[in-house]
C-alpha positions in Angstrom: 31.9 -94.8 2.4 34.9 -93.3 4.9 32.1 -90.4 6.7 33.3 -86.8 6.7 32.8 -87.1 10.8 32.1 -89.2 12.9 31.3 -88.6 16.8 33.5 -90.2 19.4 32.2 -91.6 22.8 34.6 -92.1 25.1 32.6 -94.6 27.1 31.3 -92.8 30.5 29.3 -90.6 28.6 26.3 -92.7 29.6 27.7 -93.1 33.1 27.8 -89.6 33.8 24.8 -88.9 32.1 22.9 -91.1 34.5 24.7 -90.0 37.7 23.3 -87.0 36.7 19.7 -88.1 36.4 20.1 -89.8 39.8 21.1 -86.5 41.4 17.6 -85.1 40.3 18.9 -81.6 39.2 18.9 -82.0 35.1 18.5 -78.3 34.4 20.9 -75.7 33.8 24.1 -75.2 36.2 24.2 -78.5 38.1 26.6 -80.7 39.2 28.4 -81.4 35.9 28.3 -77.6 34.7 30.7 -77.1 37.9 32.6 -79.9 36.8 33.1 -78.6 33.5 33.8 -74.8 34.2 36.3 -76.7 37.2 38.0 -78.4 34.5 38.4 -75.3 32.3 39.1 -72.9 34.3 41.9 -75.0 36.5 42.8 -77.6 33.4 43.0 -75.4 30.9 43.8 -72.4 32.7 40.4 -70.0 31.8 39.5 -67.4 33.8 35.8 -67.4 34.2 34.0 -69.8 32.2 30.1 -70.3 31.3 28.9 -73.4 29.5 26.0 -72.4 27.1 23.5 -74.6 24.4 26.0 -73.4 21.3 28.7 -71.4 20.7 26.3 -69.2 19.1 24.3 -68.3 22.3 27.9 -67.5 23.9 28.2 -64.9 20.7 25.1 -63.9 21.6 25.7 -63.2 24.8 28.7 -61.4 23.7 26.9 -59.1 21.5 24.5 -58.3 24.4 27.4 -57.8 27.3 29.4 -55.1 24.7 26.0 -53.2 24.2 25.9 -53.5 20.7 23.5 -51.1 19.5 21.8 -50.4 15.9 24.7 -48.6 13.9 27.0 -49.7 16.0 30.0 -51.2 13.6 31.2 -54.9 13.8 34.5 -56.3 11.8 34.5 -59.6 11.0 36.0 -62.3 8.4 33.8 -62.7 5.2 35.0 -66.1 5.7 33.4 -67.7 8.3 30.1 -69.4 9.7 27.0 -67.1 9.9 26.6 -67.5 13.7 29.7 -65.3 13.6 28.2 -62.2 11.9 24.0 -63.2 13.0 24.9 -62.7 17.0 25.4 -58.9 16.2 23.3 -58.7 13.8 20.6 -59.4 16.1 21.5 -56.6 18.2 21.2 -54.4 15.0 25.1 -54.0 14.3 26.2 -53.0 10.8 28.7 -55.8 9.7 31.8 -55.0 8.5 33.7 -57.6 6.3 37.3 -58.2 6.2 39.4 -60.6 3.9 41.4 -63.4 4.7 45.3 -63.5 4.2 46.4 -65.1 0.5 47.7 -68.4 2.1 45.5 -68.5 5.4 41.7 -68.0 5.8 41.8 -66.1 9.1 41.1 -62.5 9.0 44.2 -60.1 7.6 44.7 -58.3 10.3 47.0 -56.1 8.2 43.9 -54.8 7.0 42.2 -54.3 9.8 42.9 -50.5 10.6 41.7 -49.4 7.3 38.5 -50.6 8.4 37.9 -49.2 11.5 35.8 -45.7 11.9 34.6 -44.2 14.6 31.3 -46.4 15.1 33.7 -49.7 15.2 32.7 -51.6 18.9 34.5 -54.4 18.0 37.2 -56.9 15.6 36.0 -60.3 16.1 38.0 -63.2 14.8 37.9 -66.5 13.9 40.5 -69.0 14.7 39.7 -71.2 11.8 40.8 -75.0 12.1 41.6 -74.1 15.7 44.8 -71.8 13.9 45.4 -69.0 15.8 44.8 -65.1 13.9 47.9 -62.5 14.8 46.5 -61.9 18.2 49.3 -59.3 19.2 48.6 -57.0 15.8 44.7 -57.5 16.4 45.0 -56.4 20.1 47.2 -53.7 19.4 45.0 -52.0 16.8 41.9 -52.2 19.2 43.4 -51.1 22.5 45.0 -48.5 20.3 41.3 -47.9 18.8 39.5 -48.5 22.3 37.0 -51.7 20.7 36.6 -54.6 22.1 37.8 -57.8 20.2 35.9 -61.2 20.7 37.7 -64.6 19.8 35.7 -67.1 17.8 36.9 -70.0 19.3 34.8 -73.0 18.1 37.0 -74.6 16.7 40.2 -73.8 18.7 40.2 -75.8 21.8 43.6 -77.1 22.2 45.4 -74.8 20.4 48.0 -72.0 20.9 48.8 -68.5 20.1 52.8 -68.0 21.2 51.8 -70.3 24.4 48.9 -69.0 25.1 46.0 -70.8 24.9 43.2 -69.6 21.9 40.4 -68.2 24.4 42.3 -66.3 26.8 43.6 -63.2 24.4 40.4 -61.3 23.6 37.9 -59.5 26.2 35.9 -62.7 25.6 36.1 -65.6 23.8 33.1 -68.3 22.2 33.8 -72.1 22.2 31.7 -74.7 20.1 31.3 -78.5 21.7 29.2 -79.5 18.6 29.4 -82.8 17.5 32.0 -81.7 14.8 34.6 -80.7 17.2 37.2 -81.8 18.9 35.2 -82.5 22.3 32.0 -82.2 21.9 28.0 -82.5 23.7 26.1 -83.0 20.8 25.3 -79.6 20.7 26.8 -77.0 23.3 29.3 -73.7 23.8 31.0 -71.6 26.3 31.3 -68.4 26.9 34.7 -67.2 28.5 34.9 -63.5 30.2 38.5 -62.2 30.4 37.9 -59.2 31.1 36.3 -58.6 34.6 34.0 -55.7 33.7 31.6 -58.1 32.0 31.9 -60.8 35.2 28.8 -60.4 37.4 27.0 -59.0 33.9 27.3 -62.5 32.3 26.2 -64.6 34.9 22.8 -62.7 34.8 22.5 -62.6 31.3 23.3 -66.2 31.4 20.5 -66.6 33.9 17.7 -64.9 32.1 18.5 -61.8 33.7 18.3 -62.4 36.9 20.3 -62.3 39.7 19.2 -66.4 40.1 23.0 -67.1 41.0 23.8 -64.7 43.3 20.7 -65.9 45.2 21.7 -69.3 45.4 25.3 -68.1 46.6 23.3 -66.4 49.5 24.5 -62.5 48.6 20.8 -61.4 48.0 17.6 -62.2 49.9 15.3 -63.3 46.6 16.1 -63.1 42.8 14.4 -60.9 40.4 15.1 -59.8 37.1 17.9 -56.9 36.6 18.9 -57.1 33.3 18.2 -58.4 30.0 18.9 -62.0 28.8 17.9 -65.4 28.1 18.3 -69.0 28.3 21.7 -69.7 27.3 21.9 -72.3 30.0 22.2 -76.0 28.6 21.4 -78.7 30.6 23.2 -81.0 33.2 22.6 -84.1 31.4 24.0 -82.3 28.3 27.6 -80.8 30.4 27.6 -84.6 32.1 28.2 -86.1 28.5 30.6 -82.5 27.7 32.8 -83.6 31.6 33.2 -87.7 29.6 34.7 -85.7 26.8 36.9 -83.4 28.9 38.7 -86.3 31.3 40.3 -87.4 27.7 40.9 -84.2 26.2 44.5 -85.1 25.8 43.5 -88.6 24.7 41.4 -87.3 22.0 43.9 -84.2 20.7 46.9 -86.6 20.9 44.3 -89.3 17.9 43.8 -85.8 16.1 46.8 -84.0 15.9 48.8 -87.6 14.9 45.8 -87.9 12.0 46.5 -84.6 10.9 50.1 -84.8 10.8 49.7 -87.7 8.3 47.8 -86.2 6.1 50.6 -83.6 6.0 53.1 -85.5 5.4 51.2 -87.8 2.9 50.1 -85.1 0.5 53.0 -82.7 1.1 54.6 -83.7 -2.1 51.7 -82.6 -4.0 52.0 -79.0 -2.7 55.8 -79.2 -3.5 54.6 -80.0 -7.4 52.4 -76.6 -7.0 49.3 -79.1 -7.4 47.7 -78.1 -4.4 48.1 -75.7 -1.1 48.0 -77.3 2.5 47.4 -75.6 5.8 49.9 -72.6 6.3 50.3 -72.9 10.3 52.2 -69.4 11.1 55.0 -69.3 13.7 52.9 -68.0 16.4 50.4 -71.1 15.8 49.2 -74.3 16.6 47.6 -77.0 15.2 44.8 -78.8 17.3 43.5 -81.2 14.2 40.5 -79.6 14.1 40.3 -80.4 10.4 42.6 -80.3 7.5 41.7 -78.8 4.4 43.7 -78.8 1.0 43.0 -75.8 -1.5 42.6 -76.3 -5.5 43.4 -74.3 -8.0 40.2 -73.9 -8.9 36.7 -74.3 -8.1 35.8 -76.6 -11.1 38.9 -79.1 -10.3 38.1 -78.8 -6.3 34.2 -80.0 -6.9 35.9 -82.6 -9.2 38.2 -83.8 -6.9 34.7 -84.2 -4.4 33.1 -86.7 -7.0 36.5 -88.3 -7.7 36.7 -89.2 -3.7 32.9 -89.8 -3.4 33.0 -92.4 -6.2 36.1 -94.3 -4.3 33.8 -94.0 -1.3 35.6 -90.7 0.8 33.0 -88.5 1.7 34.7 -84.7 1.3 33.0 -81.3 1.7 33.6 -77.7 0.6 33.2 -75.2 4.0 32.1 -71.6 4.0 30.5 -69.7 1.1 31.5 -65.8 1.5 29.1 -64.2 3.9 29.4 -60.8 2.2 28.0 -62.6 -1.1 25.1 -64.4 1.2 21.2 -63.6 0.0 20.6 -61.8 3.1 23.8 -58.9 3.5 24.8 -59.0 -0.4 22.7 -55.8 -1.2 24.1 -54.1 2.6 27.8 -54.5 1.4 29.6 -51.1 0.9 33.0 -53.3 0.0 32.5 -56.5 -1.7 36.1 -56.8 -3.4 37.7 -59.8 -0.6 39.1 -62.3 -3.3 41.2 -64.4 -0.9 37.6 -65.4 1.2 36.2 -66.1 -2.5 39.1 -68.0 -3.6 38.8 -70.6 -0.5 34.8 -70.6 -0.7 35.5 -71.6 -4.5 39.4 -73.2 -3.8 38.9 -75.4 0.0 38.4 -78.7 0.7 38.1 -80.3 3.6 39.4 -84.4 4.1 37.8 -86.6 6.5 39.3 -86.5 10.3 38.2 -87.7 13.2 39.1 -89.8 15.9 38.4 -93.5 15.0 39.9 -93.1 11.7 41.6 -96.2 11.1 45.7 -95.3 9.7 44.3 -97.9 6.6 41.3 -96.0 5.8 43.5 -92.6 6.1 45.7 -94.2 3.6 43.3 -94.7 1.0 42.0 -91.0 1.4 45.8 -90.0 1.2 46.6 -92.5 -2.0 42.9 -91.2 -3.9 43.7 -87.9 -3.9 47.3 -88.2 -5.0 45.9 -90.2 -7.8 43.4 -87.7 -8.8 46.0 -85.6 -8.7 48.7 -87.5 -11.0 
């Protein structure tokens, strides 16, 4: 069976994770934290950088450094993970669902000014398969509307909005490194601050709520607790394996983006015979090969075309079901009419990609489904 993912150790994961043993400082904000934020912020070009324990404490955080408070109004795409909409929720935001476009799952931001009223605090979007939303549109209607807007970045390392990189756009941004990404820690996140209101808040929220950095820096005489917050720190040994990943970030996107590029190419002709849709990348986009998906025309021929590849041994999955028809916020919903975030919870499929995926093994993915197809 070709796995839907499979993690990729570059080799000094190990390495680094025992250097950092050996330094005897394996809790939060060591050595290899610095290293990492280092490597963001001058590699990559990020302005002020946290690492956390998942992208969903840096949402978290996010919520918490905007002062979301109960009735307070949050946009978001229906179509997403619930980490997206359960950050704010925790902080007792109302959630506000948006569609996605007709050919793209990110959040229409054409739509996005009929939803905001005066209790909106923020638009957060979702980059999905590291594809960049209209940033320009989305930050014109919320300076316009004085909100905040948050990127959902977790799957968007890499990737680039008219140059810019995915991360640097909104007030702040949230990054995942699970072991699904691109470059990953097992499980892990950062939080990046772009905006430099929220600088010296995030560090203490990061800390627990205390001033524990700004100690250690020498600028105050003891640490105490100033502000609310928790332990979004991840360990050292955790950000020593993240620093492996990072050295061969380019390494790594290079295997990805040639993978996805093939599956392109390979199934192209099937979209041309209106048989399927592929990944609509806009002009302002990027691909990272996060993933690549393929939509069906329907959901009883997409959970066919699942079997078909499981029984030629290709293990494919489905992705997000519709938040705003979840159990928990189906009965909340004032709007429940979003047919294009229905139409890829029923329609999407995602192919195996990742970065030991042999070109053979590719090909046999690539050849099933143009035979389930024909």
């Amino acid at each position: 069976m070709i796995p839907f993912n499979k993690p990729y150790m570059t080799g000094d994961e190990l390495y680094y994770i025992k250097d950092a043993v050996s330094r005897g400082k394996i809790s939060g904000n060591g050595h290899y934290t610095k290293k990492c934020h280092d490597f963001f912020e001058e590699t990559l070009g990020f302005r002020n950088c946290l690492l956390t324990s998942s992208c969903t404490d840096a949402l978290e955080m996010s919520a918490i450094l905007i002062d979301i408070n109960p009735g307070d109004e949050i946009i978001i795409p229906s179509y997403t993970f619930v980490s997206t909409a359960n950050a704010f929720v925790l902080r007792g935001a109302k959630i506000v669902f948006a569609d996605s476009y007709e050919d793209n799952p990110n959040i229409d931001a054409t739509a996005l000014e009929s939803l905001v009223t005066p209790k909106t605090k923020a638009i957060v979007v979702v980059h999905y398969a590291g594809v960049s939303c209209d940033m320009d549109m989305i930050m014109e209607i919320a300076n316009r509307h004085n909100i905040y807007v948050i990127e959902d970045a977790a799957q968007a390392i890499d990737s680039y909005y008219n140059g810019k990189q995915l991360g640097t756009i909104g007030h702040l941004a949230a990054f995942s490194f699970h072991e699904t990404k691109n470059i990953i820690s097992g499980e892990g996140g950062m939080l990046v601050v772009n905006d430099e209101r929220f600088d010296k808040r995030a560090e203490i929220i990061w800390e627990k709520g205390t001033n524990r950095s700004a100690f250690f820096r020498g600028e105050v005489d003891k640490y105490s607790w100033v502000d609310i917050g928790s332990s979004f720190l991840p360990s050292d040994v955790t950000a020593a394996f993240l620093f492996a990943q990072l050295e061969n970030l380019q390494k790594i996107q290079s295997r990805r983006k040639f993978l996805w590029n093939e599956y392109y190419k390979g199934l192209k002709e099937l979209e041309n015979k209106e048989l399927l849709k592929l990944p609509d990348i806009p002009d302002y986009a990027t691909t990272n090969g996060h993933l690549f998906y393929l939509v069906c025309r329907s959901m009883e021929e997409r959970d066919t075309l699942i079997s078909f590849l499981k029984d030629n041994g290709v293990y494919s999955v489905f992705h997000y079901l519709s938040l705003h028809k979840s159990p928990f916020y189906s009965e909340k919903l004032e709007n429940s009419n979003l047919p294009n975030c229905d139409r890829f919870s029923d329609c999407l499929l995602r192919l195996p990609l990742y970065y030991e995926l042999e070109i053979n093994e590719q090909q046999k993915i690539i050849e099933n489904v143009i035979q389930f197809f024909n």
